[in-house]
Biopython code that builds the backbone (N, CA, C, O; Angstrom):
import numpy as np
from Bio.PDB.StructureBuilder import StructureBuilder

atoms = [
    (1, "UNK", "N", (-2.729, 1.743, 9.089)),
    (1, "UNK", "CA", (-3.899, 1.422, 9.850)),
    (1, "UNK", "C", (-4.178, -0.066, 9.673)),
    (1, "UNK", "O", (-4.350, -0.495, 8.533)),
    (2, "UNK", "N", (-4.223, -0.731, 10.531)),
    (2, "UNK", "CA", (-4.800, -2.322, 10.236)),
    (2, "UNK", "C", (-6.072, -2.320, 11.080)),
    (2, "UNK", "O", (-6.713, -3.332, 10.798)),
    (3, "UNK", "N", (-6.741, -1.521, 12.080)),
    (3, "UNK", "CA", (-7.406, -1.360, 12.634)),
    (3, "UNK", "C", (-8.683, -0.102, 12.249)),
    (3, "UNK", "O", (-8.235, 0.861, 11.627)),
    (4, "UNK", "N", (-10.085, -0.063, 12.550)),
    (4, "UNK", "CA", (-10.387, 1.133, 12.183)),
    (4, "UNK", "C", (-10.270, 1.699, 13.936)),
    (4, "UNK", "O", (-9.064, 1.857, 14.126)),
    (5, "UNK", "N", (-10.593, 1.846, 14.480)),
    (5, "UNK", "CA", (-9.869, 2.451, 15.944)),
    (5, "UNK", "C", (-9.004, 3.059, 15.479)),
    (5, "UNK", "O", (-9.332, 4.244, 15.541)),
    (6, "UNK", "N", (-7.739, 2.918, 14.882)),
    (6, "UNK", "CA", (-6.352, 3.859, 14.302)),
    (6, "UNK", "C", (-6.835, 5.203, 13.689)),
    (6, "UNK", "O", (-6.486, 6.323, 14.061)),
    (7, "UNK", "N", (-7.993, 4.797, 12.341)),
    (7, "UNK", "CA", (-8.065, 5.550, 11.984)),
    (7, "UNK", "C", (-8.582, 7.453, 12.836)),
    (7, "UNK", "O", (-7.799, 8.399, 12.918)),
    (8, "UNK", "N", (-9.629, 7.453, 13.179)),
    (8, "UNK", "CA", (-10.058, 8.737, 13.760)),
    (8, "UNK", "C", (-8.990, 9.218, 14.551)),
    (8, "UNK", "O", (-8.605, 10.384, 14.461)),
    (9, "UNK", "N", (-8.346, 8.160, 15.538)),
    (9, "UNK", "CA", (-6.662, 8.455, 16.255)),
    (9, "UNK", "C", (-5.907, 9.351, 15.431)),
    (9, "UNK", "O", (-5.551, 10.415, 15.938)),
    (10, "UNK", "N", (-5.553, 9.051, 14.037)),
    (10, "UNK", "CA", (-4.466, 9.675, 13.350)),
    (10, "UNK", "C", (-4.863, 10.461, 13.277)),
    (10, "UNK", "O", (-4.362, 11.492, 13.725)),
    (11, "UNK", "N", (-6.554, 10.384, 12.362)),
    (11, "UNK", "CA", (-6.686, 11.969, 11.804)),
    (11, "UNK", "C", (-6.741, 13.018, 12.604)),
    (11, "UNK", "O", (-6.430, 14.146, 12.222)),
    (12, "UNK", "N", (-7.231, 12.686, 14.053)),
    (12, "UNK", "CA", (-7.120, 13.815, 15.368)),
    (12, "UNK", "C", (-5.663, 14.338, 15.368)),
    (12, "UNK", "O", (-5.349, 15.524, 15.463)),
    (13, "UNK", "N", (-4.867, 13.349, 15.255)),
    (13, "UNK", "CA", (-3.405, 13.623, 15.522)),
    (13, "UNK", "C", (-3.053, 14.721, 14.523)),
    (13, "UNK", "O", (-2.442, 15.628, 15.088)),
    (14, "UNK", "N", (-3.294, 14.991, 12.854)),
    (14, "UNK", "CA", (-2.724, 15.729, 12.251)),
    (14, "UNK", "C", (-2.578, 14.829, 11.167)),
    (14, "UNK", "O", (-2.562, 15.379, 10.066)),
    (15, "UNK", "N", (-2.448, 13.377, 11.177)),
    (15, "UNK", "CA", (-2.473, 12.884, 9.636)),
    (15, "UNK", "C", (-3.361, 13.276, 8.460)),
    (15, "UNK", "O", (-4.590, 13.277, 8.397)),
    (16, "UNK", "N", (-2.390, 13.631, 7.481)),
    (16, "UNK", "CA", (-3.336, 13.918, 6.072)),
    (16, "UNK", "C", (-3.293, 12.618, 5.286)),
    (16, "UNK", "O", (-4.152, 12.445, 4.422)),
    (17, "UNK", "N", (-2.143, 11.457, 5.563)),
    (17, "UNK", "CA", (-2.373, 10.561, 4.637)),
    (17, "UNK", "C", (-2.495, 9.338, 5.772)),
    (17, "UNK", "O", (-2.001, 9.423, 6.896)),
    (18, "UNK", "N", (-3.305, 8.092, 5.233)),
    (18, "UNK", "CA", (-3.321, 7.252, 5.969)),
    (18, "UNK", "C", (-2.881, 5.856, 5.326)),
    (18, "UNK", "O", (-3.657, 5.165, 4.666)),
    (19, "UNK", "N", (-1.662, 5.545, 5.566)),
    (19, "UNK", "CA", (-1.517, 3.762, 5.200)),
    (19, "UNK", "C", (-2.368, 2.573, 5.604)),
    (19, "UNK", "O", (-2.336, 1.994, 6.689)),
    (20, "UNK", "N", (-3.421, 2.199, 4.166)),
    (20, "UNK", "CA", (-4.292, 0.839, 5.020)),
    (20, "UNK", "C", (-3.466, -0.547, 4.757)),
    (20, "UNK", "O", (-3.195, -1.008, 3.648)),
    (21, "UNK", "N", (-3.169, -1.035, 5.865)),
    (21, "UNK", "CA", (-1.868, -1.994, 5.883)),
    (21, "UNK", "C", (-2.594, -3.424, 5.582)),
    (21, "UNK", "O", (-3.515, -3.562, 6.388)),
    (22, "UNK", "N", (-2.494, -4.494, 4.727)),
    (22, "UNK", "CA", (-3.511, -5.871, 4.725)),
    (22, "UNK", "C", (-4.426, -5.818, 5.119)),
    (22, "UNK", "O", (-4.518, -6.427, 6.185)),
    (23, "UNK", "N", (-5.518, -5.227, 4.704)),
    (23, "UNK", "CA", (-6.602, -5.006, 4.217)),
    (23, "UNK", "C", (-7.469, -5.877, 3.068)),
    (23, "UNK", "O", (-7.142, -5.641, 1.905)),
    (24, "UNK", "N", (-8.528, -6.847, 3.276)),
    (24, "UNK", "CA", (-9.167, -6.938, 2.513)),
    (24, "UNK", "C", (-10.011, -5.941, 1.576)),
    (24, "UNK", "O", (-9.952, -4.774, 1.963)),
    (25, "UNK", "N", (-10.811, -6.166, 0.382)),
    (25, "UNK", "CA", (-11.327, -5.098, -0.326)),
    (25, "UNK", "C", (-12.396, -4.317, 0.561)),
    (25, "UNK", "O", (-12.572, -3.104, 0.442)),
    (26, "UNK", "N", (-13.055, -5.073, 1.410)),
    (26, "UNK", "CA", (-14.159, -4.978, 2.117)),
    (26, "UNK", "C", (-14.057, -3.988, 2.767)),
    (26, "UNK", "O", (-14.835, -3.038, 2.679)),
    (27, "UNK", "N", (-12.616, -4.077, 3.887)),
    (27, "UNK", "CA", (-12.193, -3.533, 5.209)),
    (27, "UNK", "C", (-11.485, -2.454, 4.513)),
    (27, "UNK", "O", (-11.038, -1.786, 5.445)),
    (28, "UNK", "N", (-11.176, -1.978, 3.586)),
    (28, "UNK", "CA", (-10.583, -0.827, 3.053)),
    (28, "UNK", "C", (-11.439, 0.222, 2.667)),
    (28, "UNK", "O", (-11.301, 1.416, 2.934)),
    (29, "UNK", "N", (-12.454, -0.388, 1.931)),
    (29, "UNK", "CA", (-14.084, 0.421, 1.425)),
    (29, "UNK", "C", (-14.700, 0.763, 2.174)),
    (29, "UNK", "O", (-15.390, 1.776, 2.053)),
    (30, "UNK", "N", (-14.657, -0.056, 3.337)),
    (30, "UNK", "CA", (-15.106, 0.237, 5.276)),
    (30, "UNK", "C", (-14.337, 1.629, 5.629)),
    (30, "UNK", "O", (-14.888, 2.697, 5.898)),
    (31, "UNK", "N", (-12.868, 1.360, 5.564)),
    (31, "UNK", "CA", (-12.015, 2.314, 6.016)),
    (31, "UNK", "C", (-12.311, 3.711, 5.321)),
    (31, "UNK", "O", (-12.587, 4.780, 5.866)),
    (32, "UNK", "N", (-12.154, 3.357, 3.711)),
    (32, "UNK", "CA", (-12.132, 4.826, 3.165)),
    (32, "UNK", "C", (-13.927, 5.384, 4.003)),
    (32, "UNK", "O", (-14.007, 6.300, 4.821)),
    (33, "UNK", "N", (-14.962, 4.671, 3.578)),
    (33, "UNK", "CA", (-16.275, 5.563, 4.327)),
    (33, "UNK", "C", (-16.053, 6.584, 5.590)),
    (33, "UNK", "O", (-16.382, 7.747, 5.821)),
    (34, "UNK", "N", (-15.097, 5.242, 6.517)),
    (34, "UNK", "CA", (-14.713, 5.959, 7.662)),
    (34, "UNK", "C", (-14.289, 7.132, 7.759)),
    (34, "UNK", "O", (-14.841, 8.081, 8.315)),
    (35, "UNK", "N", (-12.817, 7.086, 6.961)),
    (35, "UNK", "CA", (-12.066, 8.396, 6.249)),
    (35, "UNK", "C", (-12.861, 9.625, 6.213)),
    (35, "UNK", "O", (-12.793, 10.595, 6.968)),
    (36, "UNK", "N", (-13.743, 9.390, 5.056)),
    (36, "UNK", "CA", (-14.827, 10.361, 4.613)),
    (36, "UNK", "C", (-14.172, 11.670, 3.925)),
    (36, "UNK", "O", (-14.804, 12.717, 4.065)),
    (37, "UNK", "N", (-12.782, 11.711, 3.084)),
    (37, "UNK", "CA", (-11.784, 12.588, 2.833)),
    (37, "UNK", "C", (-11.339, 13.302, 3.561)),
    (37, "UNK", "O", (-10.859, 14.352, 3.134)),
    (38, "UNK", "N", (-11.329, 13.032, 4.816)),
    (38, "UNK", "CA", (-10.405, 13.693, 5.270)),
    (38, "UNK", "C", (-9.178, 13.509, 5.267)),
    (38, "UNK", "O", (-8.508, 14.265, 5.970)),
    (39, "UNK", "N", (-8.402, 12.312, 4.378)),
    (39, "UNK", "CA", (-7.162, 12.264, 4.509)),
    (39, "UNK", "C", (-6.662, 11.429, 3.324)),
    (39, "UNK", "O", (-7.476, 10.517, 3.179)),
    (40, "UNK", "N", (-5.511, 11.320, 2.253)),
    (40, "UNK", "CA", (-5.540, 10.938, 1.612)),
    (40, "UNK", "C", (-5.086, 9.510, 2.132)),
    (40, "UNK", "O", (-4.381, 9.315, 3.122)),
    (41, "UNK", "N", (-5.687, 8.418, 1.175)),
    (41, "UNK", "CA", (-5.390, 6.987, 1.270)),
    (41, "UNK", "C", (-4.366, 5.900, 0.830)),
    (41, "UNK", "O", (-4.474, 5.555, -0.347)),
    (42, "UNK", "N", (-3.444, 5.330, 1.526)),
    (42, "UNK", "CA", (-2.565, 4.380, 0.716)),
    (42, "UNK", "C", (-3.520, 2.973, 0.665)),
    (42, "UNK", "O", (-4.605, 2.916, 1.245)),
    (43, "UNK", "N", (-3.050, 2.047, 0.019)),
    (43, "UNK", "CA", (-3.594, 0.700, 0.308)),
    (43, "UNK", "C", (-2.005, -0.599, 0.389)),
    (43, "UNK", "O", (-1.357, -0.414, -0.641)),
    (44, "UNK", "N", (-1.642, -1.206, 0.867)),
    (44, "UNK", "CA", (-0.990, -1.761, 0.596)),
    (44, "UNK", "C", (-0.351, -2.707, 1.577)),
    (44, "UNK", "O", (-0.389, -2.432, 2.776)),
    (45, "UNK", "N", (0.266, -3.863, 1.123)),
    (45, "UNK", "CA", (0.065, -5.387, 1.899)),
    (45, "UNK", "C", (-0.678, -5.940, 1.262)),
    (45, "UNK", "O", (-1.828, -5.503, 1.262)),
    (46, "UNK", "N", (-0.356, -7.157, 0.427)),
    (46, "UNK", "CA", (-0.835, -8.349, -0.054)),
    (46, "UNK", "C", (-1.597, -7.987, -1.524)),
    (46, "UNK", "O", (-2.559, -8.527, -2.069)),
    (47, "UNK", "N", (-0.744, -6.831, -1.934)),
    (47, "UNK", "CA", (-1.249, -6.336, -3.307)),
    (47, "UNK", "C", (-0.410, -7.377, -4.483)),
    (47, "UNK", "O", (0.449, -8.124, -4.015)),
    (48, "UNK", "N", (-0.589, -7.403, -5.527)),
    (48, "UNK", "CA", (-0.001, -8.297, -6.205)),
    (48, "UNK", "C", (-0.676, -7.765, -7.638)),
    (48, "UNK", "O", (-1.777, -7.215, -7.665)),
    (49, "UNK", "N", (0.057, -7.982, -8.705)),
    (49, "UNK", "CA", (-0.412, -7.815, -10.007)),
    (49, "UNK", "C", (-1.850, -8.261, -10.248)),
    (49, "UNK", "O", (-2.786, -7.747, -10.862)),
    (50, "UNK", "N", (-1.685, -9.569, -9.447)),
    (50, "UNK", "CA", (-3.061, -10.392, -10.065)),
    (50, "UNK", "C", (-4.184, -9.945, -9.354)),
    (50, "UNK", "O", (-5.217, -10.571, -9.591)),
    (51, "UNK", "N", (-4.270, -8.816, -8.358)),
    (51, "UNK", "CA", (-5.249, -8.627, -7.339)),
    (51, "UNK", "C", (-5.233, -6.940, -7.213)),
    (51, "UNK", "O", (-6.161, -6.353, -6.656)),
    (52, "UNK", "N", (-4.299, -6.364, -7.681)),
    (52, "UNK", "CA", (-4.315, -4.868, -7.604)),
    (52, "UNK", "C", (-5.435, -4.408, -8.203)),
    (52, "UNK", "O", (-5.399, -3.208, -7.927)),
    (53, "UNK", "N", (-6.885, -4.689, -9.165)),
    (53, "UNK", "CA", (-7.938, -4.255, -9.623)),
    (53, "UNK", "C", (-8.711, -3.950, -8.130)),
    (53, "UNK", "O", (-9.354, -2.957, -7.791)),
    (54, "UNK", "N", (-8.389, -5.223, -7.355)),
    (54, "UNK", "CA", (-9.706, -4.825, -6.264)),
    (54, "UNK", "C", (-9.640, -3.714, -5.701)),
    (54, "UNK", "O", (-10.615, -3.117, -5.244)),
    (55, "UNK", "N", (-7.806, -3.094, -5.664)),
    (55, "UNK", "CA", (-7.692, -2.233, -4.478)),
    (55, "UNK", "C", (-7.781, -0.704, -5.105)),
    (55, "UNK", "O", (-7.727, 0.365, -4.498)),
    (56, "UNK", "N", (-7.925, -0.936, -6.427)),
    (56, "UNK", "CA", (-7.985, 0.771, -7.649)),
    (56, "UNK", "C", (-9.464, 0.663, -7.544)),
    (56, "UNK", "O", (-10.016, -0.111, -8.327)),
    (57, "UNK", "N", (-10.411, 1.535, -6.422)),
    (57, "UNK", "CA", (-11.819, 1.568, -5.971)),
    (57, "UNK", "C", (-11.228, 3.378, -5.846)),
    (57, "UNK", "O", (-10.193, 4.019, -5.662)),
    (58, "UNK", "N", (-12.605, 3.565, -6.076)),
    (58, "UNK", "CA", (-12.521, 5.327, -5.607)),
    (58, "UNK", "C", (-12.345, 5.209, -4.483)),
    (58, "UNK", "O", (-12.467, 4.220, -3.760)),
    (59, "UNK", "N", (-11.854, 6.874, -4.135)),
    (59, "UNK", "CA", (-11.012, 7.069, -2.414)),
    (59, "UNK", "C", (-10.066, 6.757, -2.267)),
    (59, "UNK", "O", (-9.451, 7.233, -1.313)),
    (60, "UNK", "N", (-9.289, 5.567, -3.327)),
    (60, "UNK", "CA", (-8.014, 4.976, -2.984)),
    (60, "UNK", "C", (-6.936, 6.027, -4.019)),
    (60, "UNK", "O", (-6.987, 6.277, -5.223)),
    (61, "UNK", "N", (-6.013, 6.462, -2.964)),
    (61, "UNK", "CA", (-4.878, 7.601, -4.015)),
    (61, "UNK", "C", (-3.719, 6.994, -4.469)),
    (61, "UNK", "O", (-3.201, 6.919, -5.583)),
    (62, "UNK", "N", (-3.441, 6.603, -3.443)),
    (62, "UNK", "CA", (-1.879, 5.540, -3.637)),
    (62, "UNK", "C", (-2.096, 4.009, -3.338)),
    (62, "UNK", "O", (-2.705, 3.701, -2.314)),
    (63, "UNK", "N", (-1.520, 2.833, -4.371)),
    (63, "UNK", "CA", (-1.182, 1.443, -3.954)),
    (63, "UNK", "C", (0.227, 1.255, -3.988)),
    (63, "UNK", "O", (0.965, 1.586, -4.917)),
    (64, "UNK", "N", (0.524, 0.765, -3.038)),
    (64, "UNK", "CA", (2.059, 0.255, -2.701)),
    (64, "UNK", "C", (2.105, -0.942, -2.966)),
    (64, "UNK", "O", (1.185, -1.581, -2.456)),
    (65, "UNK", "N", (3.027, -1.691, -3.750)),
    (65, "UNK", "CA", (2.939, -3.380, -4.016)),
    (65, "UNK", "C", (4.723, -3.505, -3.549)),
    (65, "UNK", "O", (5.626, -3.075, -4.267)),
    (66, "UNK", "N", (4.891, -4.043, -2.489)),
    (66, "UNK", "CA", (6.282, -4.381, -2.224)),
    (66, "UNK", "C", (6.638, -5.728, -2.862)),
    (66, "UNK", "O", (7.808, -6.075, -2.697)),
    (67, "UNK", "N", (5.796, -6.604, -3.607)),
    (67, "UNK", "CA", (5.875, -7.482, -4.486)),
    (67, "UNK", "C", (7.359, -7.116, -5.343)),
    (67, "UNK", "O", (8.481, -7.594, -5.509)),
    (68, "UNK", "N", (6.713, -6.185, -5.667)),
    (68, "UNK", "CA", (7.674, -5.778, -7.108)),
    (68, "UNK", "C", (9.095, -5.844, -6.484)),
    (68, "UNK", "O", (9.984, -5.963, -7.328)),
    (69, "UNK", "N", (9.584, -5.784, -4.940)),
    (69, "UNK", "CA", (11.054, -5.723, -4.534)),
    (69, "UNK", "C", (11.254, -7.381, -4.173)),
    (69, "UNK", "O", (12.183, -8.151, -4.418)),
    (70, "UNK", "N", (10.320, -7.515, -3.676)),
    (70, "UNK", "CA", (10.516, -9.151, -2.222)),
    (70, "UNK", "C", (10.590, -9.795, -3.605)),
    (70, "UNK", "O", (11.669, -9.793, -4.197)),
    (71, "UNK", "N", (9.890, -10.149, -3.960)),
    (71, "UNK", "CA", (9.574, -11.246, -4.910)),
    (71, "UNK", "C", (10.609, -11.264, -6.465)),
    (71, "UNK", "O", (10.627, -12.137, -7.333)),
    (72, "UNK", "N", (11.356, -10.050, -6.404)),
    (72, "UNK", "CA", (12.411, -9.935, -7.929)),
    (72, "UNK", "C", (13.548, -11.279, -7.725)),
    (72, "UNK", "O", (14.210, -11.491, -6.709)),
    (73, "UNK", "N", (13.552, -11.899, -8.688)),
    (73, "UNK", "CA", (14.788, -12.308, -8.492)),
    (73, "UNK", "C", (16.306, -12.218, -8.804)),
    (73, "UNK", "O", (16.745, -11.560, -9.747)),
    (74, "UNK", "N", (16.784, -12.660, -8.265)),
    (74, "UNK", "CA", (18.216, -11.970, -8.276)),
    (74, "UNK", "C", (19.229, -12.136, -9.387)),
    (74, "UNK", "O", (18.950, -13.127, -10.061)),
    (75, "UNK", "N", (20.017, -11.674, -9.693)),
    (75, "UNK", "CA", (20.891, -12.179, -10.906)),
    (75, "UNK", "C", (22.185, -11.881, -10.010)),
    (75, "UNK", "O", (22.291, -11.052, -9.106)),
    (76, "UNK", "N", (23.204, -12.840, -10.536)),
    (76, "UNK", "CA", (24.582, -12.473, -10.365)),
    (76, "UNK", "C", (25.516, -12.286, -11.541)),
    (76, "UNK", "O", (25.859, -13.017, -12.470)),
    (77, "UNK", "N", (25.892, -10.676, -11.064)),
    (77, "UNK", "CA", (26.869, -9.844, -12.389)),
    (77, "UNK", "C", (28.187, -9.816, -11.321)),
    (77, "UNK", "O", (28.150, -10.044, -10.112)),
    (78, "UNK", "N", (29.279, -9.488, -12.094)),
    (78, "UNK", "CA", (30.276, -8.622, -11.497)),
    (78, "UNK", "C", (31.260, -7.624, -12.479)),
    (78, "UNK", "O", (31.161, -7.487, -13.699)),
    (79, "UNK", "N", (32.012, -7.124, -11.774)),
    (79, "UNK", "CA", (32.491, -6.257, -12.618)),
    (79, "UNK", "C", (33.940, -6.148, -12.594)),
    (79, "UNK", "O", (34.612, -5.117, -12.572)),
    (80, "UNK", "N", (34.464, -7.794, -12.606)),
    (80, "UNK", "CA", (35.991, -8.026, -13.219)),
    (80, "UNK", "C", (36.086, -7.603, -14.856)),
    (80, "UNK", "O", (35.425, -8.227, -15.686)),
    (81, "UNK", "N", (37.153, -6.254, -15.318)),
    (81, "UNK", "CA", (37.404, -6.486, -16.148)),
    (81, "UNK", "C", (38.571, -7.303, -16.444)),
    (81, "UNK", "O", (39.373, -7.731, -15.614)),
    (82, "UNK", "N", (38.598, -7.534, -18.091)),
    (82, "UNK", "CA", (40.037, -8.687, -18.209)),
    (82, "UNK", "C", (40.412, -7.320, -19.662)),
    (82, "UNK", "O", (39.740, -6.758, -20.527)),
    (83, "UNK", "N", (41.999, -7.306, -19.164)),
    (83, "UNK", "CA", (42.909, -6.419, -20.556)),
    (83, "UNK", "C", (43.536, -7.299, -21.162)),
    (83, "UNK", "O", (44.447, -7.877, -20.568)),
    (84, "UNK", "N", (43.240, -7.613, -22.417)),
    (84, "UNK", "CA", (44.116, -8.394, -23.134)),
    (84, "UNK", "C", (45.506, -8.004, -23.743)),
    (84, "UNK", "O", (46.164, -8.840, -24.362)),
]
sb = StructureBuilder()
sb.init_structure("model")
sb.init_model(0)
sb.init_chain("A")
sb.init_seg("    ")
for serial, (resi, resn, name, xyz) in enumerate(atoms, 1):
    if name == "N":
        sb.init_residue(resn, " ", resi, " ")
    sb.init_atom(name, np.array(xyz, "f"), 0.0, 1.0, " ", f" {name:<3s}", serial, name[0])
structure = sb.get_structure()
């Protein structure tokens, strides 16, 4: 959902869970009211270690931080062995 318009859409549709996609804290606390349990909540987009407190608010079930993939950095291994 990046929109609240989306939301009542889905839940008519049959959604039980709803992804709130970049979302400020504001517009998510907006969203879950909206919600009102009828559906369980993700939060996620622009979550980050240093900012994931705002988004652990009641109503919220799941946070997704794609941080933890985009942002890893890479190492280079391989897997030549040598037989002496």
């Amino acid at each position: 959902m990046k929109n609240p318009n989306e939301i009542d859409e889905a839940i008519k549709a049959g959604a039980d869970i709803l992804l709130l996609d970049n979302m400020d804290r504001k517009a998510v606390e907006s969203a879950i009211e909206q919600i009102g349990g009828r559906a369980l909540i993700e939060v996620s987009g622009g979550v980050k270690p240093d900012n994931i407190k705002d988004y652990a608010i009641a109503g919220v079930n799941f946070i997704s931080m794609g941080y933890l993939t985009h942002s890893a950095r890479s190492m280079d291994i391989n897997m030549k062995i040598e037989i002496p």
